[in-house]
C-alpha positions as CSV (number, residue, x, y, z in Angstrom):
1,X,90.0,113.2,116.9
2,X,93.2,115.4,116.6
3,X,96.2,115.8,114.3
4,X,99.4,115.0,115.2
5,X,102.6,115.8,113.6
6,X,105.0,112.6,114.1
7,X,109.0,112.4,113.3
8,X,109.8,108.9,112.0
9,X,113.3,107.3,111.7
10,X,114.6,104.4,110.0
11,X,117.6,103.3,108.5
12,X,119.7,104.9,105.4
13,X,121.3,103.7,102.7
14,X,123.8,101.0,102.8
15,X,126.9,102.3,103.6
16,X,126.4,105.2,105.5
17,X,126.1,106.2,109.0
18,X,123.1,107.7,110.8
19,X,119.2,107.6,110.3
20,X,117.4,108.8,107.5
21,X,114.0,111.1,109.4
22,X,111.1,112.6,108.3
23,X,107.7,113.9,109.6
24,X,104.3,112.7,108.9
25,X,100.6,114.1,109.9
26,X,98.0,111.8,111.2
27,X,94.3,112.2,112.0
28,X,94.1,109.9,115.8
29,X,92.2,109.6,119.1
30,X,95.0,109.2,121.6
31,X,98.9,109.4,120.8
32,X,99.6,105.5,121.3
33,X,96.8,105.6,117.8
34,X,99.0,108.2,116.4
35,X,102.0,106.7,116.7
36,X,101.0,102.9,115.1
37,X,99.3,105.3,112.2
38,X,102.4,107.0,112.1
39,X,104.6,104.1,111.5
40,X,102.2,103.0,108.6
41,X,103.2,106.0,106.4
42,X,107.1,105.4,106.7
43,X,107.9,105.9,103.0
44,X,112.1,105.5,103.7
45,X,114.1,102.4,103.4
46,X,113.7,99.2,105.9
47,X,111.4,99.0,109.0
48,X,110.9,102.9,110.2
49,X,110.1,103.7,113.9
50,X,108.8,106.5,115.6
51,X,110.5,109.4,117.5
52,X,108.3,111.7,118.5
53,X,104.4,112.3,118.4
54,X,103.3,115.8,119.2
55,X,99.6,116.6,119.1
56,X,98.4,119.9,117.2
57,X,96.1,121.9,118.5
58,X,97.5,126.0,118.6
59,X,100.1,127.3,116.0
60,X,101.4,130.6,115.8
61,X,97.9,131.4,117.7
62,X,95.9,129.9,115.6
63,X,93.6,127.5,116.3
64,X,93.8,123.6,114.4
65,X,90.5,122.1,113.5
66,X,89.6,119.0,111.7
67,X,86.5,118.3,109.7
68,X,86.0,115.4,107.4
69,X,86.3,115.2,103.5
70,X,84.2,113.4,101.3
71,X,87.3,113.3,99.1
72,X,89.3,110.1,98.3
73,X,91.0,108.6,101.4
74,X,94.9,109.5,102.1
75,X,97.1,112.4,102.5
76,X,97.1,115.8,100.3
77,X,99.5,117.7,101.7
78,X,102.5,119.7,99.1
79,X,105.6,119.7,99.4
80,X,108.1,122.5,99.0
81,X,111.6,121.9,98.7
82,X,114.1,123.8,98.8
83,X,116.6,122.4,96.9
């Protein structure tokens, strides 16, 4: 299994021009998994797609490894805005 970092588009809202994006993480075997898991966690308005998939492995040279949790099901992951 490997995380994947995937940037999902889908439409905005009505009357304005362009996509509305954002990324989501996913736990998958192979990217065509990651990218159906992906899709599942579009959060924005109408039918979302997928426009990129990028597996994690190194970043900033460190190494990403996943173990399981015997915590609830589902994302935990906090968001920092910076508005």
């Amino acid at each position: 299994m490997y995380l994947y970092a995937a940037f999902l588009g889908g439409p905005v809202a009505a009357g304005r021009m362009g996509e509305d994006h954002e990324v989501v993480f996913v736990v998958a075997s192979t990217p065509e998994e990651a990218k159906g898991l992906a899709k599942a966690k579009w959060s924005g308005a109408g039918r979302g797609h997928v426009d990129a998939v990028q597996r994690v492995d190194i970043v900033d040279g460190h190494q990403v490894s996943l173990r399981p949790t015997h915590e609830v099901s589902g994302d935990r992951t906090d968001l920092l805005s910076y508005n």
